[in-house]
C-alpha positions, 0 to 999 in steps of 0.5 A, spaced: 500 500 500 502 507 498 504 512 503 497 516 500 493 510 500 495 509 508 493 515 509 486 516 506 485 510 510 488 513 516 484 519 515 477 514 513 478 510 519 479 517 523 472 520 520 469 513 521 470 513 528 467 521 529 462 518 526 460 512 530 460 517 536 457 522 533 451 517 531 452 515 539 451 521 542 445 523 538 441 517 540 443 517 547 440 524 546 433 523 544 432 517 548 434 511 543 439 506 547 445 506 545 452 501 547 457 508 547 457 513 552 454 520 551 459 524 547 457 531 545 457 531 537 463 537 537 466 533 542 466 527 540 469 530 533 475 535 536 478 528 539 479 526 532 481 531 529 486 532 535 490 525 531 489 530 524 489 537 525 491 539 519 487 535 515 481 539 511 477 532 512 477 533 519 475 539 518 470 539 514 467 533 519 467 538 523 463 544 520 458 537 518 457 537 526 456 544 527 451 545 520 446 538 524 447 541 530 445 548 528 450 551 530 452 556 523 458 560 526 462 554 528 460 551 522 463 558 518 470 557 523 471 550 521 470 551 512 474 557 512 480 552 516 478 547 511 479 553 506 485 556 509 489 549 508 487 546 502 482 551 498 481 545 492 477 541 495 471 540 492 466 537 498 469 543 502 466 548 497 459 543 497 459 543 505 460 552 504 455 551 499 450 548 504 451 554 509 451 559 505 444 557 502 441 555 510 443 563 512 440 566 506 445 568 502 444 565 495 449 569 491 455 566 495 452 560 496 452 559 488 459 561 488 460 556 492 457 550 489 461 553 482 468 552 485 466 545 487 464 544 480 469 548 478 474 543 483 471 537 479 465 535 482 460 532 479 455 530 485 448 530 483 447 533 490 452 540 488 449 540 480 441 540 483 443 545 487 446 549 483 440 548 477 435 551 483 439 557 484 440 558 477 433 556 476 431 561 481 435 567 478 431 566 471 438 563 468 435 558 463 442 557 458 446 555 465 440 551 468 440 547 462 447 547 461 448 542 469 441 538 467 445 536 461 450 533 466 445 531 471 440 528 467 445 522 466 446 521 472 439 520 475 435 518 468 429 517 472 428 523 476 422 526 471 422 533 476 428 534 471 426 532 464 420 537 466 425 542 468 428 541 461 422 541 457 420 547 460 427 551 460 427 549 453 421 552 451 423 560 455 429 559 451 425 557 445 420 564 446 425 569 447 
């Protein structure tokens, strides 16, 4: 195994176990049962990230945590040290993406999901998002631009084939 295939799964084996006490914590705090102890969710993360603290994985864990947790501020902490350590990380723009669209602020949160297109995503999650914010601003050659490429990823999605048809037919009338 290479040096950086040890260290993806280092950091994997890192992120698992944050997410194991993250799921732990969360289910002792709404009364199911659990067999580990209660761990704040934040918590549990920065113990992790004590192993990789300069890994924009942990980090964008991190900012996870504190987006399910509604804790925003913190969530905006820990993307900008994402950012700050490696700014060409496409989930870190995506998880920007997030944030930026839960606080209102939809012309940073479209710039956001650009870069993560931009730095190769190619996550439906990321295009349907974008295809919203650019549908909301009336922008339909860029709307059927990232359908083209979201299309085939889920065929069977038919809200997108309307949302094709429609976009098609405003470009066809103007």
């Amino acid at each position: 195994m290479s040096g950086s295939e040890t260290e993806e799964e280092n950091i994997l084996g890192h992120l698992h176990a944050a997410m194991q006490l993250v799921t732990a914590s969360h289910h002792e705090n709404v009364g199911l049962s659990t067999t580990g102890a209660g761990i704040e969710p934040e918590y549990a993360c920065l113990r992790t990230m004590m192993l990789e603290p300069r890994n924009p994985t942990m980090w964008n864990s991190m900012a996870l945590v504190y987006l399910m947790t509604g804790q925003y501020e913190n969530a905006q902490d820990s993307i900008e040290r994402s950012l700050d350590l490696d700014s060409s990380i496409a989930w870190t723009w995506s998880i920007w993406g997030d944030l930026l669209t839960i606080v209102g602020n939809d012309l940073e949160s479209e710039r956001a999901y650009r870069m993560a297109v931009e730095m190769g995503s190619s996550d439906p999650y990321v295009l349907h998002n974008l295809v919203s914010l650019f549908y909301e601003r009336d922008n339909h050659p860029e709307v059927l631009r990232l359908l083209e490429q979201l299309i085939p990823q889920c065929p069977e999605d038919q809200s997108l084939w309307d949302l094709y048809t429609e976009c098609i037919t405003r470009n066809a009338t103007t």
